[in-house]
C-alpha positions as CSV (number, residue, x, y, z in Angstrom):
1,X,0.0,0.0,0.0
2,X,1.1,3.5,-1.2
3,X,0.4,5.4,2.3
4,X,1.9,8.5,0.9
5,X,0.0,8.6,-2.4
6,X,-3.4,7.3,-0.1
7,X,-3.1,10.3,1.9
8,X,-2.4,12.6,-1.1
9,X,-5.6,11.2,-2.5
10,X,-7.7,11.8,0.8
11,X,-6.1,15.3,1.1
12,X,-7.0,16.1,-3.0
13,X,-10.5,14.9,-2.0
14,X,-11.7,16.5,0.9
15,X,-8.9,19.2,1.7
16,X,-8.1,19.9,5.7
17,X,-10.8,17.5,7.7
18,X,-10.7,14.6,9.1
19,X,-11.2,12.7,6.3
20,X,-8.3,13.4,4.7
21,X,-6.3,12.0,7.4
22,X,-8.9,8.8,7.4
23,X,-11.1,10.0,10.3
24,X,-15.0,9.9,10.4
25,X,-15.5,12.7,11.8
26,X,-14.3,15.7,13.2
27,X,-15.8,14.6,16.7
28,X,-13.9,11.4,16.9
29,X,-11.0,12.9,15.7
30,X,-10.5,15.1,19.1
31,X,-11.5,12.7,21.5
32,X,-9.1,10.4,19.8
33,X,-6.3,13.5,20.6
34,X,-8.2,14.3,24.3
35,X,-7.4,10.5,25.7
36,X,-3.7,10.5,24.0
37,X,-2.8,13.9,25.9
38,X,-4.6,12.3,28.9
39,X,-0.5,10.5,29.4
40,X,0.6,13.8,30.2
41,X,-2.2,14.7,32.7
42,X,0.7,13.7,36.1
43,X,3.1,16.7,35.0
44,X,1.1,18.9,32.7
45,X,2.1,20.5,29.2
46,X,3.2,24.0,29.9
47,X,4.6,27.1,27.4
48,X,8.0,25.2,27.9
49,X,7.1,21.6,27.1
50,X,8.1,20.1,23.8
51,X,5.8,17.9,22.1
52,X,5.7,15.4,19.6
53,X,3.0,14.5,17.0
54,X,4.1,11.7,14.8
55,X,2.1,11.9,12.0
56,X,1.0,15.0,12.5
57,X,-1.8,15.0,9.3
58,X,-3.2,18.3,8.6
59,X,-2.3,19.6,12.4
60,X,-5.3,18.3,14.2
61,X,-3.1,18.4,17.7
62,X,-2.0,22.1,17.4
63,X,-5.9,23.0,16.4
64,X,-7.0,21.3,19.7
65,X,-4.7,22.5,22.1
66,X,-5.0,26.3,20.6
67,X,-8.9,25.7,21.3
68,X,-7.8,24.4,24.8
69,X,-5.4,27.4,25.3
70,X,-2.8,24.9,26.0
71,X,0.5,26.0,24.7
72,X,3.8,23.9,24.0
73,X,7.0,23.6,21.9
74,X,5.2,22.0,18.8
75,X,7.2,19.7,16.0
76,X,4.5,17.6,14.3
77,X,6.4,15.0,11.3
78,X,4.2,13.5,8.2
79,X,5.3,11.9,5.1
80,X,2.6,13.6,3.0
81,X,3.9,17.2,2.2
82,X,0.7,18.8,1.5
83,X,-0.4,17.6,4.9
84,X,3.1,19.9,6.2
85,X,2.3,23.0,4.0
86,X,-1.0,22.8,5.8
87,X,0.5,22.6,9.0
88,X,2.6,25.6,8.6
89,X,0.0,27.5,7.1
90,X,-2.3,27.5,9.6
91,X,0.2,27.4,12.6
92,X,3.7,29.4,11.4
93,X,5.0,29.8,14.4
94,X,4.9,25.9,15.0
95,X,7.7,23.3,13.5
96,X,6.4,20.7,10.9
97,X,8.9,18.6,9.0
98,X,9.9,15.0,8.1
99,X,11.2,12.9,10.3
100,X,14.3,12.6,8.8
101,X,14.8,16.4,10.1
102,X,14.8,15.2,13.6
103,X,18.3,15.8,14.9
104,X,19.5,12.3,16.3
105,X,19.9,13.9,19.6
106,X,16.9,15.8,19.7
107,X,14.2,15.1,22.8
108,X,10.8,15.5,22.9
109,X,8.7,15.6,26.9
110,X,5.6,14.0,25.3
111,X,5.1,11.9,21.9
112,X,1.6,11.6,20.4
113,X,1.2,8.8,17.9
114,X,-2.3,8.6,16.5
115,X,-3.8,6.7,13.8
116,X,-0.5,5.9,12.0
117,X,-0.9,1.9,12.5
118,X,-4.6,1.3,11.3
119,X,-3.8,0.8,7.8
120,X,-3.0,-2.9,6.4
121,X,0.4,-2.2,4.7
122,X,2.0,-5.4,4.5
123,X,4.4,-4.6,6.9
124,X,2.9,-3.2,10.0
125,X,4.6,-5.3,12.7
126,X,7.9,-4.0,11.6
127,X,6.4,-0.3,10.8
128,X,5.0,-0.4,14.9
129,X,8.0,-2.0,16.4
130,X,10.5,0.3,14.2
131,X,8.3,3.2,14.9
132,X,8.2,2.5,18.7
133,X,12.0,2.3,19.3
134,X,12.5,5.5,17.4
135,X,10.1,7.0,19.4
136,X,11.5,5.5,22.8
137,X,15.2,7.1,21.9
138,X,13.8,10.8,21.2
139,X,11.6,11.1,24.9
140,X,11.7,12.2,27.6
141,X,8.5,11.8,29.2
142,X,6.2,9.6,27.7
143,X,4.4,8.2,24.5
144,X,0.9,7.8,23.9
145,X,-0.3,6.0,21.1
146,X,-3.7,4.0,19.4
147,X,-4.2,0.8,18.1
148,X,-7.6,-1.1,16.5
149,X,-8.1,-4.1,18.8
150,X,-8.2,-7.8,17.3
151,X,-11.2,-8.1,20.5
152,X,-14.2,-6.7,17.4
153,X,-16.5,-8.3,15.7
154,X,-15.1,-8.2,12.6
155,X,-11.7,-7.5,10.5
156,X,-11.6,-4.9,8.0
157,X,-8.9,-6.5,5.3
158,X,-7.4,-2.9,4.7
159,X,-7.1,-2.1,8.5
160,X,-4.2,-3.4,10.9
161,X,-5.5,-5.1,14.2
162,X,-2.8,-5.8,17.1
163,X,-4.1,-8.4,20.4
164,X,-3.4,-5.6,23.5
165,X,-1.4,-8.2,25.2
166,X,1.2,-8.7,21.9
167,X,1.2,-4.5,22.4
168,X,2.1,-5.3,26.4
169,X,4.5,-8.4,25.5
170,X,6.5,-6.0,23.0
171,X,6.8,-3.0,25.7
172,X,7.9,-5.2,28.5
173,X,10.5,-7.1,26.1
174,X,11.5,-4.0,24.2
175,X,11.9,-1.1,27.3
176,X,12.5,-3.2,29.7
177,X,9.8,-5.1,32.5
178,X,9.6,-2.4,35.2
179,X,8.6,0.4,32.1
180,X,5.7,1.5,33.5
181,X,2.1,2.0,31.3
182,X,-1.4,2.5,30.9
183,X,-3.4,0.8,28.6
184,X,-7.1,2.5,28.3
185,X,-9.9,0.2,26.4
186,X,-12.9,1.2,28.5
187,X,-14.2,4.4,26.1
188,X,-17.1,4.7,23.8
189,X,-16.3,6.8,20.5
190,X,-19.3,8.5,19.0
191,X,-22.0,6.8,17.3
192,X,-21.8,4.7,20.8
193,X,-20.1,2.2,19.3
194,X,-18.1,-0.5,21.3
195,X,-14.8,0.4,21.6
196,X,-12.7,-1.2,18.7
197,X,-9.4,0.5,20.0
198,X,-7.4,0.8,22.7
199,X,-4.5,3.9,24.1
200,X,-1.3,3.1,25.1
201,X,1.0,5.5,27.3
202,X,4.2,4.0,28.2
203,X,6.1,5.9,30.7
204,X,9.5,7.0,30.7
205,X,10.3,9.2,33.5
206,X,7.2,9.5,35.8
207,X,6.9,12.7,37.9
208,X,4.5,12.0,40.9
């Protein structure tokens, strides 16, 4: 699967919404973003906290946290470069680049990661696992991140489903087994559907 060219597609089609960055709706979109920043809710974002968005779409994050009046140090990374020049359009005084501009020793507090695994590539384990320890080396903090559950109904061929205890056995093995986290699969989208996803925030440095 192309992921750049799908997105290019999505973003020709409907232009800066949700759907271009494969959401249903602009509702589910940002209570998608309100549990992920729920990882930082022990020490807070403040004016001097750098963030994170991995695949950073259109700039759904910076929209929701100016309607918040929560300010951060923004860098938000994408593959699709229209989804960038949207970015910077509608937030210039925020950072959005590729990832490959991410200095090597660089640092983020928090790192957001929504979305990014749901499509049915071909290669998703090593995409997550890749994606993960990339992630892991640049924070400080924490990482929060979403998955579609193999606990539904039924599988979507084009979508990427990952058991929550592979998720667990891969965090434990990976960062090592005191790393603490918090997996969240007890909320209700819109549309009251059953939840078909699950939040991950796995804890670096934990300020009580």
């Amino acid at each position: 699967m192309d992921i750049s060219g799908h997105y290019k597609q999505l973003f020709q089609t409907y232009g800066d919404s949700p759907q271009a960055c494969q959401w249903s709706s602009r509702e589910s979109q940002r209570q998608r973003l309100a549990y992920l920043l729920g990882v930082a809710s022990v020490n807070g974002i403040q004016s001097t906290t750098k963030i994170l968005d991995f695949g950073c779409g259109t700039g759904a994050l910076p929209d929701f946290l100016l309607d918040k009046n929560i300010q951060a140090k923004y860098t938000g990374v994408d593959i699709v470069d229209e989804f960038l020049d949207c970015g910077r359009a509608k937030h210039p005084h925020q950072r959005f680049c590729k990832q490959f501009d991410i200095e090597p020793n660089e640092t983020f507090d928090y790192i957001f990661i929504s979305g990014i695994f749901n499509n049915n590539t071909g290669n998703n384990e090593l995409f997550f696992e890749t994606t993960l320890r990339w992630c892991w080396q640049h924070c400080n903090q924490a990482i929060a991140f979403n998955l579609l559950s193999t606990y539904v109904d039924y599988q979507e061929l084009d979508l990427w489903y990952k058991a929550p205890e592979q998720t667990i056995q891969f965090i434990k093995s990976e960062f090592g087994h005191r790393t603490p986290f918090q997996m969240l699969n007890d909320y209700v989208l819109p549309r009251g559907a059953i939840p078909s996803e699950y939040t991950v925030y796995v804890y670096k440095q934990l300020t009580q």
